[in-house]
FIKETOR-789537 format. One record per residue (C-alpha): x, y, z; residue in one letter. Coordinates in steps of 0.001 Angstrom, whole numbers, plus 500000, padded with zeros to 6 digits. Example, Ala and Ser with C-alpha at 12.3 -4.5 7.8 and 13.67 -1.06 7.14 Angstrom:
BEGIN
512300495500507800A513670498940507140S
END
This chain:
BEGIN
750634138582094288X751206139788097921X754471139361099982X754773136385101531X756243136717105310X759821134877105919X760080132877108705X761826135605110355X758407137720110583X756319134918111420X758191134286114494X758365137983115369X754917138435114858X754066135395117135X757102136652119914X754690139843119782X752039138899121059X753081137173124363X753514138666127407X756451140982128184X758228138744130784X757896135610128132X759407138303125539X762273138908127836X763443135239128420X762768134558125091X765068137395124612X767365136127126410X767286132433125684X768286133896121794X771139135672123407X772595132432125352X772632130617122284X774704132897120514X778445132337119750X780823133511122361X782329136723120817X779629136910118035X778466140168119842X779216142288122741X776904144120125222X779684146595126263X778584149942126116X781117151934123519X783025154998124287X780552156809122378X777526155595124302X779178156556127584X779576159962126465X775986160163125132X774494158826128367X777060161414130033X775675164099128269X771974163480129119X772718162936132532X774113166269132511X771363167638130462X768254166382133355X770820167385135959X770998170804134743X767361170923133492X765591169252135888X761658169130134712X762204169183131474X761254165201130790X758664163806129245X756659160724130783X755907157787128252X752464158831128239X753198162744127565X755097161649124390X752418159319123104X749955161634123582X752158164212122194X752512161784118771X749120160668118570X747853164688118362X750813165272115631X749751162591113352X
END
């Protein structure tokens, strides 16, 4: 007998498929409707100092990046 998807997986899968922008205020709308204090979108100490430290990193290699579609191609050869 397979695994039968929770509710949870059936609404993800369905969120999926629509359109990014419909994704986003979906997104959001599940956001709003959480309890004040039940989560925080402040960035922590140690996420400052790890966006600090690849900011220095591109400042001090500059053309080192990948674009999106360098890395996917990149993945897709290495699988």
């Amino acid at each position: 007998m397979g695994n039968i998807p929770s509710a949870r997986d059936r609404l993800l899968a369905e969120a999926l498929q629509l359109p990014v922008e419909e994704r986003l205020s979906l997104a959001e709308a599940i956001r709003d409707s959480l309890p004040e204090g039940s989560y925080s979108d402040e960035l922590t100490d140690e996420m400052k100092a790890e966006l600090d430290r690849r900011l220095a990193d591109m400042e001090e290699n500059p053309g080192d990046e990948y674009t999106w579609k360098e890395v996917g191609e990149r993945l897709r050869r290495h699988k």
